[in-house]
N, C-alpha and C positions, 0 to 999 in steps of 0.2 A: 818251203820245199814240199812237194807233194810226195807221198807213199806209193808205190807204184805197186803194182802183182808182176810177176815174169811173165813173158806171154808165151805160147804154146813153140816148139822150135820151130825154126823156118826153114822152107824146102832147101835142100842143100846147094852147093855154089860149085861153080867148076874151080880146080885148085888153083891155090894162086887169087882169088876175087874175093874180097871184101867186102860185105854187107854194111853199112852206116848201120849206127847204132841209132835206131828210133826210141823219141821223147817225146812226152805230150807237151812239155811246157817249152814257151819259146826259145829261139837259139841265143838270142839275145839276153833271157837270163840266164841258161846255161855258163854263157858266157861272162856275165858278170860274178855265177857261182866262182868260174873257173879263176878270175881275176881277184877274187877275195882267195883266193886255194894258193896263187901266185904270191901274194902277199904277206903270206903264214909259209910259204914257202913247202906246199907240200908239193907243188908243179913245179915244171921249170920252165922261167920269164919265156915270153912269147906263146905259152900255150893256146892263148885267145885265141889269134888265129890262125888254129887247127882244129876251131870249135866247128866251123862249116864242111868242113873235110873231112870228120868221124860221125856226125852226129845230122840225122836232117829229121823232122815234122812229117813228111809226106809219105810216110812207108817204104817199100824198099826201093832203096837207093845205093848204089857202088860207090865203094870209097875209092878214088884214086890213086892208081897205084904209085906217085910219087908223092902221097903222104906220108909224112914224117910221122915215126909214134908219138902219143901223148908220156912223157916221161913221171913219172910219180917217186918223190924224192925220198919220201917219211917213209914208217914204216907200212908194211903191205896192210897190217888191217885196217888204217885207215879207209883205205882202196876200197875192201873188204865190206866194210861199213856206207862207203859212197855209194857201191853197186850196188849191195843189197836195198837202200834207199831208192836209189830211180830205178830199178826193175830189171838193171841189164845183167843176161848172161854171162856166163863163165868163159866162154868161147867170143862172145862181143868183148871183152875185157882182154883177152890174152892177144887179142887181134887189134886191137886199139892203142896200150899200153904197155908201157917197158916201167919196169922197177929199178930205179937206179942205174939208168944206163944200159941193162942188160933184159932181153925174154923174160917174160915172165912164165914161171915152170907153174904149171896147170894141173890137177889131179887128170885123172883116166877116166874118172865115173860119171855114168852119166848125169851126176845131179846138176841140177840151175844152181846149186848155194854155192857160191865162192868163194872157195877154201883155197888157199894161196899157199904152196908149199913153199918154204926160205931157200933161197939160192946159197 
């Protein structure tokens, strides 16, 4: 797993549109991250392929708006702990992922650290 830095915020989006969350390592081990995550059962089955759909290589990229969230089963600091590892935002995160089924409730501040308030 590589240690990532956050990168600077990105120009803002018209509401409503989704940015892909940019990774340097490929999708394909993303995806096998994601399929050992499925395993341990911190995802929920099928996340795989929803690895193309949040997540691209190429810089900015729109996610589709009829993808489904990535759902995260355990509890939120795993999440917590995954993000702060590959590098993504607070707002990549809330925009990507659901905590048991439901939004994920986000702080207000501007910081990058992702701090996951308990629903």
């Amino acid at each position: 797993m590589i240690l990532k830095t956050p990168k600077p915020p990105a120009a803002a989006m018209p509401k409503g549109i989704v940015r892909k969350i940019e990774v340097e390592i490929p999708l394909e081990k993303l995806d096998s991250l994601f399929s050992v995550l499925v395993r341990k059962e911190y995802l929920e089955e099928g996340v795989e392929q929803l690895v193309e759909q949040h997540f691209t290589n190429l810089g900015s990229a729109i996610c589709p708006a009829e993808a489904k969230r990535i759902n995260w089963l355990k509890a939120k600091s795993g999440l917590q702990a995954l993000s702060r590892l590959m590098g993504w935002r607070i707002k990549e995160v809330g925009a990507h992922f659901n905590h048991r089924g439901a939004s994920l409730i986000l702080p207000r501040s501007g910081t990058d650290v992702v701090q996951l308030k308990s629903g």
